[in-house]
C-alpha positions in Angstrom: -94.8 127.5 -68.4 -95.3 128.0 -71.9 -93.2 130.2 -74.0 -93.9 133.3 -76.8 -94.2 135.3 -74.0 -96.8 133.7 -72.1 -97.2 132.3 -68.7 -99.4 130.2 -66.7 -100.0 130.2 -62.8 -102.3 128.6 -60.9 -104.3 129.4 -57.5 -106.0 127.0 -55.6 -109.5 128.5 -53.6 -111.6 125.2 -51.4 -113.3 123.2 -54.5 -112.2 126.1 -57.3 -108.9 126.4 -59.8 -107.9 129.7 -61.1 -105.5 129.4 -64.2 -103.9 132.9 -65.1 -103.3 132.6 -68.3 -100.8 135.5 -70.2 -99.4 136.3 -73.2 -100.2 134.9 -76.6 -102.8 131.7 -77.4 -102.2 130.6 -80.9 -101.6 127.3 -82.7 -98.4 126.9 -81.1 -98.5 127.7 -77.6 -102.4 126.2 -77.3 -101.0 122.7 -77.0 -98.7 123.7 -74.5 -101.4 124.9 -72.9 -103.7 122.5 -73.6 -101.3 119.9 -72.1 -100.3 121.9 -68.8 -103.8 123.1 -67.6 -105.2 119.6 -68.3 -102.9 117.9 -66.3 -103.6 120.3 -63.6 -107.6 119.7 -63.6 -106.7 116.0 -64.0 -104.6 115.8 -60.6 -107.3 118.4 -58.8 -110.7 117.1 -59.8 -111.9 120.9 -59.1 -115.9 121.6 -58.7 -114.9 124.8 -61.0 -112.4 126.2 -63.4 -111.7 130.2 -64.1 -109.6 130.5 -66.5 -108.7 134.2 -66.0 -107.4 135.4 -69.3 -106.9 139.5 -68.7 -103.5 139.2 -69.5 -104.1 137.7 -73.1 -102.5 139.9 -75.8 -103.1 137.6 -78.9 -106.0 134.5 -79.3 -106.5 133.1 -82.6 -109.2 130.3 -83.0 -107.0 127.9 -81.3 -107.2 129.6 -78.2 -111.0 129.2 -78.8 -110.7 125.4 -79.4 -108.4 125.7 -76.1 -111.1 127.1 -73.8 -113.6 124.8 -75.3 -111.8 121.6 -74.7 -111.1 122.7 -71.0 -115.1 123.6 -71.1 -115.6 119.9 -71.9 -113.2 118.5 -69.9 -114.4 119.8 -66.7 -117.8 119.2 -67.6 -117.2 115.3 -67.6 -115.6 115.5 -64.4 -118.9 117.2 -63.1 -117.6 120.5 -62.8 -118.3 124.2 -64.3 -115.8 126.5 -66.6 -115.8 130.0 -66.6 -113.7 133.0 -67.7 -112.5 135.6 -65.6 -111.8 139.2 -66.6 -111.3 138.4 -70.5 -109.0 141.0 -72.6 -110.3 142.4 -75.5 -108.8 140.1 -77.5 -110.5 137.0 -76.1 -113.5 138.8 -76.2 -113.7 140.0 -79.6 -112.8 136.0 -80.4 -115.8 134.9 -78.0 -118.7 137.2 -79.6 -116.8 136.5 -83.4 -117.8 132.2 -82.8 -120.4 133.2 -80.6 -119.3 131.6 -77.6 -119.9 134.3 -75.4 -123.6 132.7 -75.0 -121.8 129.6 -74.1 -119.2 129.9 -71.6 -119.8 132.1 -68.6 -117.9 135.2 -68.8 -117.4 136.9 -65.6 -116.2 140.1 -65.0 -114.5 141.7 -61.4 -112.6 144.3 -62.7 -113.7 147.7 -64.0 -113.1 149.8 -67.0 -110.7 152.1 -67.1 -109.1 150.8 -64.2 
């Protein structure tokens, strides 16, 4: 579990892994991050990764570098990366780099709910 207010849990659904993902993504709890979820995706060899991130307060560009190293790291195990239910924060840091035309974004919950 990383610190600064954040916290990472994990479901596990047939050939899919679902990392929750809360709190704050900057420079110093990315590597935590970095370091936990890979270890995770290492030891499960899932077909698919969500990482749902509508608990995310604060991302900075390292949170971008974060999802895009988990993008590539799944992708050389043959598998696919998605988000799921980004906050505003991620998403105003997706469409700023332009990533929201790379990385599937998908959305389940509705606004204003």
């Amino acid at each position: 579990m990383f610190k600064k207010g954040g916290q990472i849990s994990y479901e596990e659904k047939e050939d899919t892994l679902v990392v929750h993902i809360g709190g704050e993504i900057d420079h110093h709890s990315a590597v935590e991050v970095r370091t936990e979820v890979d270890a995770r995706i290492i030891a499960t060899s899932p077909a698919r990764v969500l990482l749902e991130l509508s608990r995310v307060d604060f991302m900075d560009s390292s949170g971008l570098g974060l999802i895009m190293g988990r993008f590539a790291l799944i992708k050389k195990y043959g598998g696919t990366l998605a988000l799921l239910d980004p906050s505003p924060a991620v998403m105003k840091m997706m469409k700023l780099a332009g990533m929201d035309r790379m990385v599937t974004i998908l959305k389940t919950k509705v606004k204003g709910i």
